[in-house]
N, C-alpha and C positions, 0 to 999 in steps of 0.2 A: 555825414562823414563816412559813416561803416558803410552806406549804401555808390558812393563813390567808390572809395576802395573798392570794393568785392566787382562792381561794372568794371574797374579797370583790369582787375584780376582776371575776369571775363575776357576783355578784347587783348592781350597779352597771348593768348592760344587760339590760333586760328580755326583749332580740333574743341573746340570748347563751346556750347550752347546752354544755357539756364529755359530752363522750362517752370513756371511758379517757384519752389523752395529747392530745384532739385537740378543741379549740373548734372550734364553727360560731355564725358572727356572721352574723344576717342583718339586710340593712339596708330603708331606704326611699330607694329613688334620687329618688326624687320631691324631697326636701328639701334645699334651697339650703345648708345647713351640714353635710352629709355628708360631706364630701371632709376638711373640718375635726375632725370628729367620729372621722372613722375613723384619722386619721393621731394624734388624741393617747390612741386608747383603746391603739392599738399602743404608742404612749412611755408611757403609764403600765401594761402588763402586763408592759414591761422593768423596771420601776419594780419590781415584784414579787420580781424576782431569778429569774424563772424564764430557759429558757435554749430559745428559738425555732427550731429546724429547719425549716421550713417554712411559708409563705402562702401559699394559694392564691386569687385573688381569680377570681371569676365577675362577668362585665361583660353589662351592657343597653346591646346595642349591637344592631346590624343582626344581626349576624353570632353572638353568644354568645360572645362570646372568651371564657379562660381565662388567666387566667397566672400565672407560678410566680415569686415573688421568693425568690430564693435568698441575696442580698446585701442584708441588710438597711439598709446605706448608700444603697441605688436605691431603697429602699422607698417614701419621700417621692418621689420623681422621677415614679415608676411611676405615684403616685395621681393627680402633676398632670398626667403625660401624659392619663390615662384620662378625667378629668373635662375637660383643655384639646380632645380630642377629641371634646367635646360626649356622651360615653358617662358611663354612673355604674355604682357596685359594688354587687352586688346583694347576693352574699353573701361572706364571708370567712373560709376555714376556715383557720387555724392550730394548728401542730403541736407541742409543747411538751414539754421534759423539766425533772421538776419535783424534781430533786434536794436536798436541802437545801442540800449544798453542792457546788458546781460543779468541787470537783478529786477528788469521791470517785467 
C-alpha cells in the first residue's frame, strides 16, 4: 500500500524522478505559485506514510545557497524565508525511507 501511494505521488509531478531512496524535484522559480506548490507536494508525500530523512533545497539566488532542513516542523518557515528573501527553489531532493511499517 505505502509503496503504491508514494509511485503515485511520483507520477502526480511531471518535474519529479526517484532514484533508489532519494526523489529530485525540480521546480520552475519563475512561477508566482511555487512556494505554494512545493510546501503541499511535501504535506501530501507525508500523506503517503513514507518516513522523510532529509531535504535538500537548491536556491536561485545571487549566491546558489544550499540548505538542509532537518526539522521538518521549520520546513514551511524555511520556504517562506527563501521566497520572502526575494530567492526561489530550484530543485528539491528528498530522502526517504519506505518501510511498510514504520516500527519494523
Amino acid at each position: 500500500m505505502i509503496y503504491r501511494k508514494l509511485f503515485d505521488w511520483i507520477d502526480n509531478d511531471d518535474a519529479c524522478e526517484a532514484t533508489a531512496v532519494t526523489l529530485h524535484s525540480t521546480h520552475d522559480p519563475s512561477s508566482d505559485e511555487e512556494q505554494d506548490f512545493i510546501i503541499s507536494r511535501v504535506k501530501s508525500l507525508i500523506e503517503t506514510g513514507v518516513t522523510i530523512q532529509s531535504i535538500t533545497l537548491t536556491v536561485c539566488s545571487n549566491n546558489d545557497t544550499e540548505y538542509q532542513v532537518e526539522v521538518l516542523s521549520d520546513f514551511i518557515n524555511v520556504i517562506k524565508n527563501i521566497y520572502g528573501n526575494g530567492d526561489a527553489i530550484e530543485t528539491m531532493i528528498m530522502k526517504v525511507s519506505i518501510k511498510e511499517h514504520h516500527w519494523a
